[in-house]
C-alpha positions as CSV (number, residue, x, y, z in Angstrom):
1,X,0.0,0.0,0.0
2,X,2.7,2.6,1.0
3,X,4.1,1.7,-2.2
4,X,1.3,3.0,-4.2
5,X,0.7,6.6,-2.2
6,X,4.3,7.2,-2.8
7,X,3.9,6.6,-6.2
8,X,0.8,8.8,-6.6
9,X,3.2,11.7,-5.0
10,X,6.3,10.3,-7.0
11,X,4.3,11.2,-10.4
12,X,3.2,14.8,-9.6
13,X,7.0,15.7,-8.3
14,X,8.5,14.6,-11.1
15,X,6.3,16.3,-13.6
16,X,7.4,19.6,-11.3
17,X,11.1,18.3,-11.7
18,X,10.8,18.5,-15.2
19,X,9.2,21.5,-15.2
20,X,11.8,23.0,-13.7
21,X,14.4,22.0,-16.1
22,X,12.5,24.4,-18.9
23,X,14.7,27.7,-19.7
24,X,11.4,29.7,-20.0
25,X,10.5,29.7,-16.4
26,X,10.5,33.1,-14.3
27,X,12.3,33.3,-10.9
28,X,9.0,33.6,-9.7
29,X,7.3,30.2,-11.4
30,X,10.9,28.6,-10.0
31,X,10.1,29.6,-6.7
32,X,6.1,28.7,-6.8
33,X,6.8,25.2,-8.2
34,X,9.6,24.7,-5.5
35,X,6.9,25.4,-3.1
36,X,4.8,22.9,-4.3
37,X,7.1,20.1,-4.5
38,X,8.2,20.9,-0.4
39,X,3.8,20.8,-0.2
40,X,3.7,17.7,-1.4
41,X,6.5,16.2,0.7
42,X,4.5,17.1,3.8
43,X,1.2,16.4,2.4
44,X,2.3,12.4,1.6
45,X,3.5,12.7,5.1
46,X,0.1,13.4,6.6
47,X,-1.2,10.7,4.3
48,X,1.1,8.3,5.4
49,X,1.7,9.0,9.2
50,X,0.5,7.3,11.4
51,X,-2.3,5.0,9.4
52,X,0.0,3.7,7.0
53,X,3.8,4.0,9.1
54,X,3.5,4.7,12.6
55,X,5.8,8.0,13.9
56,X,9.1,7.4,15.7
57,X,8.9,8.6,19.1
58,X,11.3,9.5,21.3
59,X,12.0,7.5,24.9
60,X,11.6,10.7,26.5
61,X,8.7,12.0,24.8
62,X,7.2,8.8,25.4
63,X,7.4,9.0,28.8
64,X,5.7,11.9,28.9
65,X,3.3,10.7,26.4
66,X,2.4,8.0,29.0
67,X,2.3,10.4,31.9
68,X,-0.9,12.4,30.8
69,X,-2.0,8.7,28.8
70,X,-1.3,9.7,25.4
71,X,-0.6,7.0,22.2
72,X,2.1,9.5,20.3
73,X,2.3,6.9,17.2
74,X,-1.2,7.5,16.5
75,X,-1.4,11.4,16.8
76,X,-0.4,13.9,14.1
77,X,0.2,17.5,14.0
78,X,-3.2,18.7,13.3
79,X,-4.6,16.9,16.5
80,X,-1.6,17.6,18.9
81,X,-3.3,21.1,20.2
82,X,-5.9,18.5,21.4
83,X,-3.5,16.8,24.0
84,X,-0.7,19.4,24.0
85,X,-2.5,23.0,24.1
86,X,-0.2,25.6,22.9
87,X,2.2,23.3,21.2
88,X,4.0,23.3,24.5
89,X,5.7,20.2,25.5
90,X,5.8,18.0,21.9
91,X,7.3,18.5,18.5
92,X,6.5,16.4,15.3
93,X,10.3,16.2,14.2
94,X,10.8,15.5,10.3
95,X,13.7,13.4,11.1
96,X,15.3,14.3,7.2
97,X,14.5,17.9,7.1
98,X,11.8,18.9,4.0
99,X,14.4,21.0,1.7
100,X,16.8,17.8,2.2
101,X,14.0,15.8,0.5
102,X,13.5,18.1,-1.5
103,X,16.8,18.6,-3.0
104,X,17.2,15.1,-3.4
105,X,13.7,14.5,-5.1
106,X,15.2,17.1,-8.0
107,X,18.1,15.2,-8.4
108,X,15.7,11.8,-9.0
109,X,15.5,10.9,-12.9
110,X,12.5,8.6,-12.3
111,X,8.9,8.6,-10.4
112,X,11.2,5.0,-9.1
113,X,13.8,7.1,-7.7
114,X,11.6,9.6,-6.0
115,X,9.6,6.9,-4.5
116,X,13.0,5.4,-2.9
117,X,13.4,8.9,-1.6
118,X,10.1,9.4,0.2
119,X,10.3,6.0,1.1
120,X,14.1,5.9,3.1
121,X,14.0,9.8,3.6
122,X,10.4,10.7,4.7
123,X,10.4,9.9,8.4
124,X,8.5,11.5,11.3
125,X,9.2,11.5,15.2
126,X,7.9,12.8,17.7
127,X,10.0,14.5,20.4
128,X,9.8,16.8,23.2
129,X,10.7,20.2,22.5
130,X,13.5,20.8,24.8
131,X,15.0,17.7,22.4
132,X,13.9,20.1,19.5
133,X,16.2,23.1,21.0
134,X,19.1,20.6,21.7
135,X,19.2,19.5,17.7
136,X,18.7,23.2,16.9
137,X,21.6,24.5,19.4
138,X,24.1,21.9,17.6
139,X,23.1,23.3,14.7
140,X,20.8,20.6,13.0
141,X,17.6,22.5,12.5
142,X,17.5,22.3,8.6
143,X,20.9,20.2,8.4
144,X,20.9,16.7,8.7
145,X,22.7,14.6,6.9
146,X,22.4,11.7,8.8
147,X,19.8,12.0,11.3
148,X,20.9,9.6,13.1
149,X,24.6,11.3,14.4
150,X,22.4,14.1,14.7
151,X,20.0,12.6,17.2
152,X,22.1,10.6,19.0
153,X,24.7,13.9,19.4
154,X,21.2,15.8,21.0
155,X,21.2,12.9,23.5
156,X,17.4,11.8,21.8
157,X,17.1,8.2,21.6
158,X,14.1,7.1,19.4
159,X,11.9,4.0,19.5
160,X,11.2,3.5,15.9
161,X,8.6,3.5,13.5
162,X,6.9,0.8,11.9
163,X,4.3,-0.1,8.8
164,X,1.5,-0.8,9.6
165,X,-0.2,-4.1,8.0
């Protein structure tokens, strides 16, 4: 199944990748269609987490999670303000920042490659956001190479994810 939502996503980023390769585009169109490509990154995220892989989740965040009796692998963003008012205490982490995802979707030469992108690079966690600050503070908010040096430098260590049958 995951297979074939990727692919669904796969086919309308590589049409924009193309796109972009046309001389004729204004700066403008460049930037527009960029945007849309980082839109539908997240939005196959939200279709995918957590019905179809469930989120990583931190071993402290989980903790917390089970404090006020919380299941963090089957929330998302949109209802977190339901659990966590204000946003306060938990952060939905994309574990390979967007733009990294990005960059390497524009670099795919097939809807095949991009899928193997979305599928090894789109990942989710949830942490707490005083993990959030640490990755920030070593200087991996939008720099992540590896994800997991990164994380494991922060001091987050992550129960992870799983597909869901």
């Amino acid at each position: 199944m995951i297979d074939q939502l990727l692919q669904l996503f796969a086919r309308a980023i590589l049409a924009k990748v193309n796109a972009l390769a046309s001389r004729e585009l204004k700066p403008n169109q460049r930037k527009r269609l960029r945007k849309s490509i980082a839109d539908d990154i997240r939005t196959c995220g939200g279709l995918i987490f957590p019905d179809v892989v469930k989120p990583a989740v931190s071993k402290a965040a989980q903790l917390e999670a089970d404090r006020i009796g919380v299941s963090l692998c089957e929330k998302t963003w949109h209802n977190q303000a339901a659990f966590d008012p204000g946003r306060k205490v938990f952060h939905l982490e994309h574990m390979y920042p967007i733009s990294a995802i990005q960059e390497e979707c524009e670099q795919a030469e097939s809807e095949e490659a991009i899928v193997q992108v979305l599928k090894t690079r789109l990942r989710v966690a949830w942490i707490l956001k005083r993990e959030d600050k640490e990755l920030t503070r070593l200087g991996y908010r939008s720099n992540r190479p590896d994800p997991t040096v990164a994380y494991c430098e922060a001091g987050i260590d992550l129960v992870e994810s799983a597909t869901v049958e």
